[in-house]
N, C-alpha and C positions, 0 to 999 in steps of 0.2 A: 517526433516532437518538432515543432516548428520555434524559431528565438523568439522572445518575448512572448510567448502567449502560454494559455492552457489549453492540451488536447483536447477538443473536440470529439474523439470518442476514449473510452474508456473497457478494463477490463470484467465485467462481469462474472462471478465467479458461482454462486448457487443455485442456478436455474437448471432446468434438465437437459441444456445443451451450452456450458457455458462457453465463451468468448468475448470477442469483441462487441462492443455497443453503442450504440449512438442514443442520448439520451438519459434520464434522470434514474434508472434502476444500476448504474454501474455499479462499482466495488472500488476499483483503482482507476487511477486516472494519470497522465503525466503533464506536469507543470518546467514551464520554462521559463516563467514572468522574469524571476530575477535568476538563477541558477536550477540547473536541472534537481527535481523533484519527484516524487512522488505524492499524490494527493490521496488521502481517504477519503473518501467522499462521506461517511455516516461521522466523521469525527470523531468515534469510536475508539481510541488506538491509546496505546500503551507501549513503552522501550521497555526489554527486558533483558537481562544481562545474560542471556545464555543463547549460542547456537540453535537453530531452527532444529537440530536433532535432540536435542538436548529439554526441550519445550513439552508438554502435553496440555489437550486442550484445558484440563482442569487447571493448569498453572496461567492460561491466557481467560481462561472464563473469571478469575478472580482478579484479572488485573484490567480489562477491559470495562472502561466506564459505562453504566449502564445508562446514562442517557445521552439521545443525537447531538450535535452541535455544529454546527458550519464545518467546513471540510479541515483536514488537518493536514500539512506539509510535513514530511522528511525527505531533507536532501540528502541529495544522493553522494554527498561528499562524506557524509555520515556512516562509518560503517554501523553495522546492529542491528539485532531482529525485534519486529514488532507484530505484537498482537493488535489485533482489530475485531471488529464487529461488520458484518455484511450489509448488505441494505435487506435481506430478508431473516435480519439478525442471527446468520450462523456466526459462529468466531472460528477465526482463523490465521495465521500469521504470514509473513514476509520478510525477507532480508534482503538486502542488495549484495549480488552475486559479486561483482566486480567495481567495488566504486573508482570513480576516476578520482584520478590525482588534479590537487587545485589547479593546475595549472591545464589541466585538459578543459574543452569545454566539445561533452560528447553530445553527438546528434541522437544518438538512440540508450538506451540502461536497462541491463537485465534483473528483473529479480526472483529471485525465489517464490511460490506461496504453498501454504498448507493449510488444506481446509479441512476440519471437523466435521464431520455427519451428528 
């Protein structure tokens, strides 16, 4: 991530060889406009009170909004997992592995994802 802005590429996550992407099909994306982020890009996304182990898809398919909307922020200062919806509408969740403390301001954030078939 670079300061002030939004990554440029993003991670795509349901495709038959996911990764990195450049362009409108991503999944995740990293924002730094104001504080490190992560973006949804379907706007799709849900906080749910329980551990990425703890989650099954049936518990994110019912909590995941069924229609798109501009992208969604969670900072990363936030701990918690969240469900989401793909851009080739799989569901599947996230959590930040390691959030930083307010007072850090990291260049990079790891997180978690788990995606549904």
């Amino acid at each position: 991530m670079t300061l002030n802005s939004v990554s440029s590429r993003g991670a795509e996550l349901d495709s038959d060889e996911p990764g990195n992407l450049s362009g409108v099909d991503d999944d995740l994306r990293g924002d730094y406009s104001t504080t490190p982020a992560v973006l949804v890009m379907t706007g799709r996304l849900a906080e749910v009170g329980k551990s990425l182990d703890e989650i099954t898809k049936e518990i994110c398919t019912q909590r995941t909004p069924v229609q798109p909307s501009k992208p969604k922020e969670v900072t990363a200062y936030r701990a918690g997992t969240y469900c989401f919806a793909t851009s080739e509408g799989d569901i599947a969740a996230f959590a930040v592995i390691s959030p930083p403390t307010i007072q850090d301001i990291p260049d990079e954030l790891t997180i978690q994802v788990v995606l549904w078939e």
